[in-house]
N, C-alpha and C positions, 0 to 999 in steps of 0.2 A: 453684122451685115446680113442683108436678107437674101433667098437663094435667088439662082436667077435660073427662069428656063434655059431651054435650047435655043428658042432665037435671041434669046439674051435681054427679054424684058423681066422687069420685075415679078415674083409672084405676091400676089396680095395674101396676107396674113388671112385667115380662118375668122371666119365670124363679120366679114363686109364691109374693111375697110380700115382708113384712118380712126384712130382713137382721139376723140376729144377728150377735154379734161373735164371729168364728174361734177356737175352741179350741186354742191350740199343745198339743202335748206335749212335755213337758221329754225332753231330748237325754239318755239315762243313757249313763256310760260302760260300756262292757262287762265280763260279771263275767269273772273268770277263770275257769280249767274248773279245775273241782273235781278234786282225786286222789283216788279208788278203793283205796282199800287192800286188798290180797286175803285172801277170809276164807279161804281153804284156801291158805296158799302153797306154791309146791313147790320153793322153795331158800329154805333155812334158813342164815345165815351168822353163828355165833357168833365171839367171840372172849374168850380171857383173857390179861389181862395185867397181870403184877406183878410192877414193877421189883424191889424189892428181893430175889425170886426168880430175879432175870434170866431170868423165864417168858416168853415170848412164843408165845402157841399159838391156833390158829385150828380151828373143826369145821364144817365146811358138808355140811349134806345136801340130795338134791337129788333127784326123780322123774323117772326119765328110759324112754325106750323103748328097748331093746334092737333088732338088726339084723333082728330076728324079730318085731317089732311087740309083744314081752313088756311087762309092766313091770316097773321094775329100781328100786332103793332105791340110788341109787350115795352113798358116803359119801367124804368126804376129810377128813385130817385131819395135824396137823407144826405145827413152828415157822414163825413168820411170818415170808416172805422163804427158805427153802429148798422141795425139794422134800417131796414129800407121800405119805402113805401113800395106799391108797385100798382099799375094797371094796367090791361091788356083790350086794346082796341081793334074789332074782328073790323078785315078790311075788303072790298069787292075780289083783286086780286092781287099779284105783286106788285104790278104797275105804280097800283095807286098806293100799295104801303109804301113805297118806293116816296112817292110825291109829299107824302104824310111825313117822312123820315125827317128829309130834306129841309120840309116846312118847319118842323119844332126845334131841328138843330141850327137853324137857320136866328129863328126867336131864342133860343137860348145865347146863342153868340153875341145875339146885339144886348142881351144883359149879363154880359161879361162872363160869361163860361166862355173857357178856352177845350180847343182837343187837348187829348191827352193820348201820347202816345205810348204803345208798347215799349217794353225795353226789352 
């Protein structure tokens, strides 16, 4: 029973008041972090391959900077498991290695290289 004053009202408990009942929040697990897929990438890694061919060939290009702070279109290219041709094409800026990338990845797709993803 709570006390009562002298003119015989209640006195109100310490601290302001009636007591609600505690709101929990639910415990969530944690998301995972999201992967970013990049919309300009700058290494391209194709590959074809067709047994019955005994084809096995890889095309990776890649943006890279020269010793000279340039930028350079380096390309590699051979069967898969030796070594590789390679050549490197100096480009105005990234922009346009950029459009250059896109282009050659674009021409290798339509003759059947596929991406090749990380694992």
């Amino acid at each position: 029973m709570s006390p009562v004053s002298p003119d015989s009202t209640p006195i109100e408990p310490a601290g302001g008041g009636v007591r609600r009942p505690s709101r929990r929040r639910s415990v969530r697990a944690p998301r995972p972090a999201a992967v970013q897929l990049p919309l300009f990438p700058e290494v391209i890694t194709l590959t074809r391959i067709r047994p019955e061919l005994n084809e096995r060939r890889y095309y990776q290009i890649e943006i890279v900077a020269d010793l000279f702070g340039a930028v350079v279109l380096a390309r590699r290219w051979g069967r898969i498991g030796r070594s590789c041709r390679m050549r490197h094409d100096p480009c105005a800026d990234f922009g346009s290695a950029l459009d250059a990338l896109a282009t050659l990845a674009r021409r290798k797709r339509q003759r059947g290289y596929q991406d090749q993803h990380a694992a």
